[in-house]
NUMI-430086 format. One record per residue: residue in three letters; y negated, z negated, x negated of N, C-alpha, C in turn. Coordinates in steps of 0.2 Angstrom, whole numbers, padded with zeros to 4 digits, always signed. Layout:
N
ALAYZXYZXYZX
...
***
This chain:
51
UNK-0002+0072-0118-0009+0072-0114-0012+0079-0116
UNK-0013+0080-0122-0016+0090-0124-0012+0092-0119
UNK-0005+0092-0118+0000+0097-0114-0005+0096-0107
UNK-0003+0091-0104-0004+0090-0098-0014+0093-0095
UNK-0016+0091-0099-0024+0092-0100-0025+0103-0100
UNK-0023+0107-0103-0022+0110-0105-0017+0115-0099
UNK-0014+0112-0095-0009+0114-0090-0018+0113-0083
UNK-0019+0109-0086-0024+0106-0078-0029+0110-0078
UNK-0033+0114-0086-0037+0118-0088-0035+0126-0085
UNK-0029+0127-0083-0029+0134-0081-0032+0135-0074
UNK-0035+0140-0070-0037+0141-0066-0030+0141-0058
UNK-0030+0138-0055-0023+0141-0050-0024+0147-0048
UNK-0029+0150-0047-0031+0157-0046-0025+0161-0048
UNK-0026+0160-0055-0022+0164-0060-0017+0167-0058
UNK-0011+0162-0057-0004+0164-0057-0003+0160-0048
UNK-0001+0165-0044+0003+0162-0037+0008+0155-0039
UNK+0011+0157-0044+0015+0152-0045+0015+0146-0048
UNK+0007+0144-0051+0006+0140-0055+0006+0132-0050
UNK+0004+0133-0046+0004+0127-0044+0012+0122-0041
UNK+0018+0128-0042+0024+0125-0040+0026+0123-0048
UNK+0026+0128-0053+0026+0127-0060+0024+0116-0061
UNK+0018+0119-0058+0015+0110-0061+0019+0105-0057
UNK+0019+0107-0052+0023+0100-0047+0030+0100-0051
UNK+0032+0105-0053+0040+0104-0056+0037+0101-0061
UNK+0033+0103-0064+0032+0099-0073+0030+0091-0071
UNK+0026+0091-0066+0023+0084-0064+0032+0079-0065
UNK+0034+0084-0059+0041+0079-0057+0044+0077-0061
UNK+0046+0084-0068+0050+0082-0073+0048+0076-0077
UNK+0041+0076-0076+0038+0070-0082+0039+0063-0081
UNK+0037+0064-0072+0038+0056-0071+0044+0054-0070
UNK+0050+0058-0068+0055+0056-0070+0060+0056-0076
UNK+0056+0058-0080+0057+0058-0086+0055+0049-0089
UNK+0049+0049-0086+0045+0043-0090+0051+0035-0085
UNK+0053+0039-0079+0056+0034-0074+0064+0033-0078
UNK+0066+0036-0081+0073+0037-0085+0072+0032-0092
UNK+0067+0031-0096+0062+0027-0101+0063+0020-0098
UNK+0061+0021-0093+0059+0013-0092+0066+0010-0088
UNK+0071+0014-0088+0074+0011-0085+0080+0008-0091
UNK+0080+0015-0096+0083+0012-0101+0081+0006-0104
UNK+0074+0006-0105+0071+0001-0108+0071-0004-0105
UNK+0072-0006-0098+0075-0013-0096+0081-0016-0095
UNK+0085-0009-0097+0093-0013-0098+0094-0015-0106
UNK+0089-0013-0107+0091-0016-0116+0088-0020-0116
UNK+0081-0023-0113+0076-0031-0112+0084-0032-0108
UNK+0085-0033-0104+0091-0037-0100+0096-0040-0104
UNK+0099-0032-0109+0104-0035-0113+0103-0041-0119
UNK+0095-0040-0123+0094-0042-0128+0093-0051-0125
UNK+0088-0051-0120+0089-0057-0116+0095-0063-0115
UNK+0101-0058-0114+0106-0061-0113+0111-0064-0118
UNK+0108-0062-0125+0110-0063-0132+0107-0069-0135
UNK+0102-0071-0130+0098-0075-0132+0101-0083-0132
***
């Protein structure tokens, strides 16, 4: 969240290229966070199934 906070505190003024930077970081994250959940509900499925 510092990161993300800290990224959103820069000016876009600043750099031309700031605002493509974010959208890449943005993308990276959520599918980063989309990668997480997805492993974490193959393993609920698997543990489930043990049941």
């Amino acid at each position: 969240k510092t990161v993300i906070a800290a990224i959103e505190n820069v000016p876009d003024s600043t750099y031309s290229w700031w605002n493509d930077f974010k959208n890449n970081l943005n993308i990276e994250l959520e599918n980063t966070v989309k990668d997480k959940n997805v492993v974490r509900n193959r393993s609920n499925s698997q543990y489930d199934r043990s049941l």
